[in-house]
C-alpha positions as CSV (number, residue, x, y, z in Angstrom):
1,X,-18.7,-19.4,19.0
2,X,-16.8,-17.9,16.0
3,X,-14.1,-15.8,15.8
4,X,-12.4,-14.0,12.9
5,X,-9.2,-12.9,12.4
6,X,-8.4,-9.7,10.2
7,X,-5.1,-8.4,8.8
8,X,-6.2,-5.2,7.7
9,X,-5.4,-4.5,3.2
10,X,-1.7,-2.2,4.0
11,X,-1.7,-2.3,0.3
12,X,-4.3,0.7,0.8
13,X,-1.2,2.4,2.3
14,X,1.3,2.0,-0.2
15,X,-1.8,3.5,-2.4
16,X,-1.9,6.2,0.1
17,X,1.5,7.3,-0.5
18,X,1.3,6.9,-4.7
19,X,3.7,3.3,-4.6
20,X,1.6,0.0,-5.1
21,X,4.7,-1.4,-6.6
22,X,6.6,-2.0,-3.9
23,X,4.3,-3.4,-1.7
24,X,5.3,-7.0,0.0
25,X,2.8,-9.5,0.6
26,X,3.5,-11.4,3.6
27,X,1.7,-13.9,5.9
28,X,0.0,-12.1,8.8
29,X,2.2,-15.0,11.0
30,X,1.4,-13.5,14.2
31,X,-2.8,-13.7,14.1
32,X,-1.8,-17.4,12.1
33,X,-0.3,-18.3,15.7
34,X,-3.3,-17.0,17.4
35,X,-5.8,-19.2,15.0
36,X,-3.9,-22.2,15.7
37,X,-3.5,-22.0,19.5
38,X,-7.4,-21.3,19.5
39,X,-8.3,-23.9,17.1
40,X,-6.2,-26.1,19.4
41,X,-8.1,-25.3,22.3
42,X,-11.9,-25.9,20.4
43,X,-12.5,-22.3,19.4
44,X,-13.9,-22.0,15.5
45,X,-11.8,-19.8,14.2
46,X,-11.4,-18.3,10.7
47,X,-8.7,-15.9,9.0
48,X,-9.6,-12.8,6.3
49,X,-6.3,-11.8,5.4
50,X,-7.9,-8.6,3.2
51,X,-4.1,-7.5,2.1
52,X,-3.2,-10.7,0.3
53,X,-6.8,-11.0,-1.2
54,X,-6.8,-7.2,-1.7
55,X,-10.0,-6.6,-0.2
56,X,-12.1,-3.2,-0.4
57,X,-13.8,-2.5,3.1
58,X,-17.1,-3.4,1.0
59,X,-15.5,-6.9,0.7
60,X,-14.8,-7.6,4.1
61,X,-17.9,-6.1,5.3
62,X,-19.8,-9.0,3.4
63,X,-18.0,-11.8,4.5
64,X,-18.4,-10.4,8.1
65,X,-22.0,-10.0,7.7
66,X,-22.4,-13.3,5.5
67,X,-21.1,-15.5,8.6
68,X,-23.9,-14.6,11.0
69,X,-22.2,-16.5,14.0
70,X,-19.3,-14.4,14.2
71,X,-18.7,-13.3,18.1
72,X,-15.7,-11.7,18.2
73,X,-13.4,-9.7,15.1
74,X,-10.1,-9.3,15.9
75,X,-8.0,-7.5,14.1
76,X,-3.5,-7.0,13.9
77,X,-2.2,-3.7,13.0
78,X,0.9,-1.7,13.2
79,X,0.9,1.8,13.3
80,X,0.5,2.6,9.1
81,X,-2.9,0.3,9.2
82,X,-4.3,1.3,12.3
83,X,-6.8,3.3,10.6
84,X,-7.6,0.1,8.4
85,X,-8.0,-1.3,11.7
86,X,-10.3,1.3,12.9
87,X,-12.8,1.3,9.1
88,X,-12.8,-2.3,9.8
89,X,-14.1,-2.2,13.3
90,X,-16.7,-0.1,12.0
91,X,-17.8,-2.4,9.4
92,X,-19.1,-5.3,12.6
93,X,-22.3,-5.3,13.7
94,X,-23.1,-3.9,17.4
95,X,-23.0,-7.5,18.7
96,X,-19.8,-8.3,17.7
97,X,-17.0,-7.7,19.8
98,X,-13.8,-5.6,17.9
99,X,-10.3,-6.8,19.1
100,X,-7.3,-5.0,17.9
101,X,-3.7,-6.1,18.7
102,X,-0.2,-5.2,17.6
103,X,2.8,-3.0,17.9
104,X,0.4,0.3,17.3
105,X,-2.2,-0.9,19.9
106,X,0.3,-2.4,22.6
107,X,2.1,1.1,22.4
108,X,-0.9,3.4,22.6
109,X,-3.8,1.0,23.8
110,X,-5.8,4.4,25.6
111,X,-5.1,6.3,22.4
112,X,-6.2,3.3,19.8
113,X,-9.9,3.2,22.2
114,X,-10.4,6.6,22.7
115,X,-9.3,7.2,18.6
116,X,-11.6,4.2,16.9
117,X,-14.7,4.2,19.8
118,X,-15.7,1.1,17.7
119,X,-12.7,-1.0,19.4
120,X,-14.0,-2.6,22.5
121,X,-11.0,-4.3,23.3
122,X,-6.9,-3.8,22.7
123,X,-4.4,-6.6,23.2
124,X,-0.9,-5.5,24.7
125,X,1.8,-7.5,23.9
126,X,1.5,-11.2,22.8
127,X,-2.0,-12.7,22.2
128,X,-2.6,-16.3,21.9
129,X,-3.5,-16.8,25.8
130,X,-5.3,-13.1,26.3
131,X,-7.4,-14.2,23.0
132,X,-8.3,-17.2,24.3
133,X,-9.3,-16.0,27.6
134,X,-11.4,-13.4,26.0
135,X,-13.1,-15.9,23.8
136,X,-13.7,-18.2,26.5
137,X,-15.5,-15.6,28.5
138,X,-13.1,-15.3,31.3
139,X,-14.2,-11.3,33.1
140,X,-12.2,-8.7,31.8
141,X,-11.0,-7.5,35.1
142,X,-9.7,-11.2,35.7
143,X,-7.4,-11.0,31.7
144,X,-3.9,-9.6,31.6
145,X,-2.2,-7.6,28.6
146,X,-5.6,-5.6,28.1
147,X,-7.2,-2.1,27.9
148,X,-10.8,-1.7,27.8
149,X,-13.8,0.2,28.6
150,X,-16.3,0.4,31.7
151,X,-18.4,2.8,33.1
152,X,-17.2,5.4,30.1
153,X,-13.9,4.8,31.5
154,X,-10.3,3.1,30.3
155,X,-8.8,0.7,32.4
156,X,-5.5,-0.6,31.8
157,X,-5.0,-4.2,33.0
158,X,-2.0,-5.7,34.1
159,X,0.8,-7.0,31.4
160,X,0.6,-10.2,31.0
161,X,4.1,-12.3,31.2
162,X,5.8,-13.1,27.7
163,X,5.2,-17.3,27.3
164,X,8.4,-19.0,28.2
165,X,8.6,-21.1,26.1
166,X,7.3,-20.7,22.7
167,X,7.3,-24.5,21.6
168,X,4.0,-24.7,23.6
169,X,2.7,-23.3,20.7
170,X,1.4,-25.0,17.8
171,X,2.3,-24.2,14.3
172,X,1.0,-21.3,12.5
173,X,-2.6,-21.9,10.8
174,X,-1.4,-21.8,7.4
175,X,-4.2,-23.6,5.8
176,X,-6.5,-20.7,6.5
177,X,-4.2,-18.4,4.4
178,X,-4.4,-17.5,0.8
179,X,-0.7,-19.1,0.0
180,X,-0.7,-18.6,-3.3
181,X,-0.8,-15.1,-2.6
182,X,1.7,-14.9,-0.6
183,X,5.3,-13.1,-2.6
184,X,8.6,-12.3,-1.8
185,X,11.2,-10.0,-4.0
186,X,14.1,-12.5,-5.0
187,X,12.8,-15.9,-3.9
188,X,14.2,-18.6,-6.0
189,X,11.7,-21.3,-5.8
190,X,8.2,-21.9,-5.1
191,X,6.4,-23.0,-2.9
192,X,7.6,-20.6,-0.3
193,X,6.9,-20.5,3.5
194,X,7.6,-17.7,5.9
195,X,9.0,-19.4,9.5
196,X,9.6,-17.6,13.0
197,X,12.0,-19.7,15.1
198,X,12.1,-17.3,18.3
199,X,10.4,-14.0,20.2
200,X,12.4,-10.8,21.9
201,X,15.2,-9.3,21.5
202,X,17.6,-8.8,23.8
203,X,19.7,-5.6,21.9
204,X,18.4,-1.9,23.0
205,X,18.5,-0.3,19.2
206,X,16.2,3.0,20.1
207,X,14.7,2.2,17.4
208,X,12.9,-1.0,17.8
209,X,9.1,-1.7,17.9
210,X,9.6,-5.7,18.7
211,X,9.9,-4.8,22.6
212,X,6.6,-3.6,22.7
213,X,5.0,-6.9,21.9
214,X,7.7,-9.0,22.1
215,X,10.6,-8.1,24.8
216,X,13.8,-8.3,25.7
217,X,14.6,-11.8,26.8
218,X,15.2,-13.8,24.1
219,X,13.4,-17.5,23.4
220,X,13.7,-19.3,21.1
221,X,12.4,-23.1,19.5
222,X,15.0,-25.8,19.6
223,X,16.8,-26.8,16.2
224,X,14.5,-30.1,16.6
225,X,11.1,-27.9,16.9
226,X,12.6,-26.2,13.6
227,X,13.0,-28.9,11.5
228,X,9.5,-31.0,12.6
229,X,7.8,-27.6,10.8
230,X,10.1,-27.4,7.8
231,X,9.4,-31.1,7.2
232,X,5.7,-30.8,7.9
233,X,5.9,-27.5,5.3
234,X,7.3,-29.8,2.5
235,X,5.2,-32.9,3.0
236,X,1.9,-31.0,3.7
237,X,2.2,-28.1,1.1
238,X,4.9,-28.9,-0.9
239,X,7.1,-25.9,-0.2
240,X,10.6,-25.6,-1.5
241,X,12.2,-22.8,0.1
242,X,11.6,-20.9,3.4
243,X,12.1,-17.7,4.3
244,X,12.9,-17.0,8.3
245,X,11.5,-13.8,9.4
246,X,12.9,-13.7,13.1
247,X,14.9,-10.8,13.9
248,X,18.0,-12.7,15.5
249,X,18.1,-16.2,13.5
250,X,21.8,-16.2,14.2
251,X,21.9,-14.9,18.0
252,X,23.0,-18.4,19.2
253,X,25.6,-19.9,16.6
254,X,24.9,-23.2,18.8
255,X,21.5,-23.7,17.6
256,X,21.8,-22.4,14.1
257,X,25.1,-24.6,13.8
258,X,22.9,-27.4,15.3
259,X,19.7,-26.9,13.0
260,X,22.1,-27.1,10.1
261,X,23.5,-30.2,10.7
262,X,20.2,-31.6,11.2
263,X,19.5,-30.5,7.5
264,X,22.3,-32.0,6.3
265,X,21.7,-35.1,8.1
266,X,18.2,-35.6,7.3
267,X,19.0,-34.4,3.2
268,X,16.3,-31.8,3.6
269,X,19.1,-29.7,2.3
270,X,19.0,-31.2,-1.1
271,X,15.5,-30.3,-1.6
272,X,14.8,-27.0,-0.1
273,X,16.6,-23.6,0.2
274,X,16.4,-21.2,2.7
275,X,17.2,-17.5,3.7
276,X,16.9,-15.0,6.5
277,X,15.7,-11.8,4.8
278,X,14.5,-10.3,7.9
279,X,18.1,-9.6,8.7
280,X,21.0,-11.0,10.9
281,X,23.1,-9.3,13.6
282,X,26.3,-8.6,11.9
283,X,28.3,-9.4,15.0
284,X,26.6,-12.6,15.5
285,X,28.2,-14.4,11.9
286,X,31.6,-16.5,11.3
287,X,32.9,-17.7,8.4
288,X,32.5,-21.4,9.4
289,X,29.0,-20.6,10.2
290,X,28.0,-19.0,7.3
291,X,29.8,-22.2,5.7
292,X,27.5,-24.6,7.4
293,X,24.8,-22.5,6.7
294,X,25.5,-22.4,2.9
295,X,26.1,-26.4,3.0
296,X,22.4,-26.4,4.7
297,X,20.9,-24.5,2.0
298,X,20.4,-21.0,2.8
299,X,21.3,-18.9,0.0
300,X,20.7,-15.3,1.5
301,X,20.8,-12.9,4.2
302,X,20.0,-9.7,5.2
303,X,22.5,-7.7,7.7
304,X,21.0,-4.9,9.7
305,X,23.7,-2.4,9.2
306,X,21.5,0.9,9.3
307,X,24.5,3.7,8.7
308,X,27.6,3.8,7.1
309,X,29.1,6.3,9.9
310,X,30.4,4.8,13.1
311,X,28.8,8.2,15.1
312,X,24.9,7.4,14.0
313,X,25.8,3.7,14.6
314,X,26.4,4.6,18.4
315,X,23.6,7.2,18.7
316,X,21.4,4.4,17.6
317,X,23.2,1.7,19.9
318,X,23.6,-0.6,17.0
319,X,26.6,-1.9,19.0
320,X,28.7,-3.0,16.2
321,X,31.0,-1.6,13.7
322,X,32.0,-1.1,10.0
323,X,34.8,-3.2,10.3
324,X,32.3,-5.7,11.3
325,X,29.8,-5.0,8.3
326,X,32.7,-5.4,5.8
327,X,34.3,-8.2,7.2
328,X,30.9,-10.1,7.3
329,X,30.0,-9.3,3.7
330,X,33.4,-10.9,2.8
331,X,32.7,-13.8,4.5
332,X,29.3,-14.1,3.3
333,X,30.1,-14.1,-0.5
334,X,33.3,-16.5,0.0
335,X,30.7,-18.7,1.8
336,X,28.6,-18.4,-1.3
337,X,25.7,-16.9,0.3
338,X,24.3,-13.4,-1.4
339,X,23.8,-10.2,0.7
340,X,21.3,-7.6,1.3
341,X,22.3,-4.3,3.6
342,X,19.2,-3.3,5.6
343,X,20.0,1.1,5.6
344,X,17.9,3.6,7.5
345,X,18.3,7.1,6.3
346,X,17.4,10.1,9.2
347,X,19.1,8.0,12.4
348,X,19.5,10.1,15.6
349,X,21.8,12.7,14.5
350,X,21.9,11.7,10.6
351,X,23.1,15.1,8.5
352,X,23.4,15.1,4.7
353,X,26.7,14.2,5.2
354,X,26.4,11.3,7.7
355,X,24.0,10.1,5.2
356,X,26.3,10.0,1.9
357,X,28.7,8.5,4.3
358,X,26.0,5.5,4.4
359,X,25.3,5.9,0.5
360,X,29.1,5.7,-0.2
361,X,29.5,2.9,2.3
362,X,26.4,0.2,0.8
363,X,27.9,0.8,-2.8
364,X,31.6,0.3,-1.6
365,X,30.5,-3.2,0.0
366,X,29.0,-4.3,-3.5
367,X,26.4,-6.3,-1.9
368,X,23.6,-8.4,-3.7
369,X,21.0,-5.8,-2.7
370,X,19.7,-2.9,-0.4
371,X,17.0,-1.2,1.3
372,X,17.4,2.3,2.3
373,X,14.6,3.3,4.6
374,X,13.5,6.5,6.1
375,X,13.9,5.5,9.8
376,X,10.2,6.0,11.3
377,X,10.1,7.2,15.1
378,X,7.5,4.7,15.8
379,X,5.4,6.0,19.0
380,X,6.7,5.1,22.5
381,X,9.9,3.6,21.1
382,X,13.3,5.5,22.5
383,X,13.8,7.7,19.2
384,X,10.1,8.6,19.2
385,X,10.3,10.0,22.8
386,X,14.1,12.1,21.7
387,X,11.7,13.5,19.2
388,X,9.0,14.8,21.3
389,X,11.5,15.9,23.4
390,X,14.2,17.7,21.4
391,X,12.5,17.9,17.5
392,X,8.8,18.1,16.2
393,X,6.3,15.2,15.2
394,X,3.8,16.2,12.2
395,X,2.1,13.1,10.8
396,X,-0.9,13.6,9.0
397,X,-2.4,10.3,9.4
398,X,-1.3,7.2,10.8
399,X,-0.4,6.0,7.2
400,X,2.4,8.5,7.4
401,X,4.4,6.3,9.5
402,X,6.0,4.4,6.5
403,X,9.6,3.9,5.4
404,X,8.6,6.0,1.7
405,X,7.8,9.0,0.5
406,X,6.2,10.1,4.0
407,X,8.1,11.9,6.7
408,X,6.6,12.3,10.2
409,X,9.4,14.5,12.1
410,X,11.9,17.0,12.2
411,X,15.2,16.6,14.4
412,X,18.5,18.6,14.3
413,X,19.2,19.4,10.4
414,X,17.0,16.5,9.6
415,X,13.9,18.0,7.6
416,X,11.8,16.4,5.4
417,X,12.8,17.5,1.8
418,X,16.3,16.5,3.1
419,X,15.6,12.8,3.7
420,X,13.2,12.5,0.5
421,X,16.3,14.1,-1.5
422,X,19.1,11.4,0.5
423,X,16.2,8.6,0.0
424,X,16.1,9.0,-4.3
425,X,20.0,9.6,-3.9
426,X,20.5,6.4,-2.3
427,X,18.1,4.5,-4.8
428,X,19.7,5.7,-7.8
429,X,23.0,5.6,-6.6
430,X,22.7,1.4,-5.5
431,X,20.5,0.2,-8.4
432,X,21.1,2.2,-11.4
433,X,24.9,1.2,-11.6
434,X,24.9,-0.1,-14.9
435,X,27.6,-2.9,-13.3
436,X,24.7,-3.7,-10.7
437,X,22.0,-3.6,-13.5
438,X,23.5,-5.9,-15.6
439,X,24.8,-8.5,-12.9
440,X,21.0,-8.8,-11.7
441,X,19.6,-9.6,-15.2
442,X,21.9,-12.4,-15.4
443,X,20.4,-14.0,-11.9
444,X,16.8,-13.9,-13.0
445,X,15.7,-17.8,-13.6
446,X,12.0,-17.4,-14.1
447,X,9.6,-15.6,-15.8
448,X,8.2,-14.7,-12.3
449,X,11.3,-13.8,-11.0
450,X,11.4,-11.0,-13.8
451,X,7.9,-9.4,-12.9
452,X,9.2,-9.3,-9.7
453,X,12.3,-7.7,-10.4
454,X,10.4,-5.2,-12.7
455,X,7.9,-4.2,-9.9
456,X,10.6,-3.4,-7.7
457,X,12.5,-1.5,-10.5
458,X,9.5,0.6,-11.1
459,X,9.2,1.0,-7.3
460,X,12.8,2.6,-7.6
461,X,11.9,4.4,-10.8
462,X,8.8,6.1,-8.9
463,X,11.0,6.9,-5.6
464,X,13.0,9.4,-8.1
465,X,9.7,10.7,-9.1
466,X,9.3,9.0,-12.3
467,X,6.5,8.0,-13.7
């Protein structure tokens, strides 16, 4: 028995959509979790992350076919690679049995079976214990959190329950990644590893996809559990900075103020940075917090702020306010800790208007950085459904469902030409400051530091429709 894992080549989206250069390169962390808890449990397991080593589909069909005791393919998408996901699945032999997981599939598991007939099998929700059920040859009709085929027909399995408590789990399977592959736009020192301290969310933002996999209660690995990986990171790998990519790192000040002091006490703090670029709950942040964090090590964070008009912000149910956002930026640079605003452009009643509101409000609250995205009605989420309902949904392809360049909907005065227009506003408007330009040359350090920086600026450069 040998199972491979695939995280489909997204880079072929950014491709799609005429923007390699702002293409991140993460670690697929949610299959890594699946290798590991099947390793664990005596399943051979292997990972082909195809994005990272920029695989063609000619490329990943001969590894396939060059490990002849491959018995099941499963493969992670979101709802931009699920037609990677679908090529892929085509690419295994009949005896092979396709897997595909994810926010796309646990959304629209009928749709993703009856759409790629080459996917025998889609995972709702999370799938370390389905995976290793299936593997193990357990029946189908005795596996929760699935959606399959019999008898020409689609059945729908029960959900499965969300694991209590996610410390069960073993540590990702970062030795079958391609590290060295592995990037991230402003990292300060290398190695770098990416870390998930907790699952769920408990917030109702009608935007969010993590429900769909993840849900609403929140759990979460104790300070303890935190450190044991961070220390196993540096002594195993060498890494020097870590990058958490939960969604609500500072939900519990408790913990966080708890994990920080274990840094401290343990002088891991002297050797390694740290930063949350995944971003932060801005009404989940104090000034002494940020403080300890700072003394801890972490140099950044990201704040989900979204609009710079309290309306939008309650349309949305962002639940907190621009008092909020501006009073946490202060307290974030007199902690000493830099700042990037997390900005979607076409929220649930967005005009132009609303929308220079935002523009106006990310450049008055001078932050480090920004990321103005067009906000994506991801299917079955709350603003997707208010679309269907009240606007129009036009995607092309799958690949349309990406935060540039591509614009899947049209609600209220929200049309596309409008948000691409607001997009390369917001983009010049942030980064072209000469101010801004010239206090981000004087924080570059290395020389990869600067090809980063230039990758991204020609990423900018390319959203005005330069070339």
């Amino acid at each position: 028995m040998r199972v491979l894992l695939v995280n489909p080549n997204y880079r072929n989206v950014y491709a799609y959509i005429g923007n390699q250069d702002i293409t991140p390169i993460f670690p697929p962390m949610g299959i890594a979790y699946i290798a590991a808890f099947l390793r664990e449990n005596g399943i051979s397991v292997d990972i082909l992350d195809a994005n990272a080593l920029a695989l063609s589909f000619t490329e990943i069909k001969q590894f396939i076919e060059g490990h002849k005791d491959i018995e099941y393919v499963g493969i992670t998408a979101v709802t931009n690679t699920i037609e990677e996901a679908g090529e892929i699945a085509k690419l295994c032999c009949p005896s092979i049995k396709v897997v595909v997981g994810g926010y796309h599939s646990s959304a629209l598991p009928r749709q993703t079976l009856e759409e790629f007939p080459r996917v025998d099998i889609v995972v709702r929700g999370e799938g370390e214990i389905t995976m290793l059920e299936l593997v193990s040859g357990k029946p189908l009709d005795q596996i929760r959190g699935i959606s399959y085929r019999e008898n020409h027909e689609i059945v729908d399995n029960p959900l499965r329950e969300h694991i209590s408590n996610v410390e069960v789990l073993p540590f990702p399977a970062r030795d079958l990644l391609p590290l060295d592959k592995y990037a991230s736009f402003g990292a300060k020192r290398t190695p770098l590893a990416h870390i998930l301290s907790e699952r769920g969310c408990p917030f109702s933002c009608i935007f969010c996809i993590d429900h769909l996999v993840h849900g609403k209660k929140f759990r979460y690995r104790s300070p303890e559990d935190i450190v044991r990986e961070i220390e196993f990171l540096m002594q195993e790998y060498g890494v020097k900075e870590i990058d958490f990519i939960d969604d609500n790192f500072t939900l519990l000040p408790n913990r966080v103020e708890r994990f920080c002091d274990l840094l401290i006490s343990r002088g891991i703090n002297k050797e390694l940075l740290w930063r949350c670029s995944n971003g932060v709950r801005i009404d989940k942040i104090t000034p002494s917090l940020l403080k300890s964090m700072r003394r801890a090590g972490c140099y950044m964070v990201s704040l989900g702020i979204e609009s710079g008009n309290t309306q939008i912000l309650t349309n949305i149910k962002k639940r907190i306010k621009l008092d909020q956002v501006e009073m946490a930026v202060k307290w974030c640079q007199e902690a000493g800790i830099e700042t990037r605003g997390l900005f979607m452009l076409g929220n649930l009643g967005d005009d132009r208007q609303t929308m220079e509101d935002t523009i106006n409000f990310a450049k008055k609250l001078d932050l480090d950085s920004a990321t103005f995205h067009i906000t994506i009605p991801f299917p079955m989420t709350e603003y997707w459904r208010i679309i269907k309902e009240e606007g129009e949904l036009f995607p092309n392809s799958w690949k349309d469902y990406t935060p540039y360049k591509k614009v899947t909907f049209k609600h209220g005065s929200l049309t596309p030409e409008l948000l691409l227009e607001m997009q390369r506003k917001a983009y010049r408007g942030f980064y072209l400051r000469p101010r801004y330009m010239f206090r981000k040359f004087l924080q570059v350090r290395s020389l990869k530091q600067l090809r980063l920086a230039i990758a991204f600026g020609k990423g900018v450069l390319r959203l005005q429709g330069h070339r």
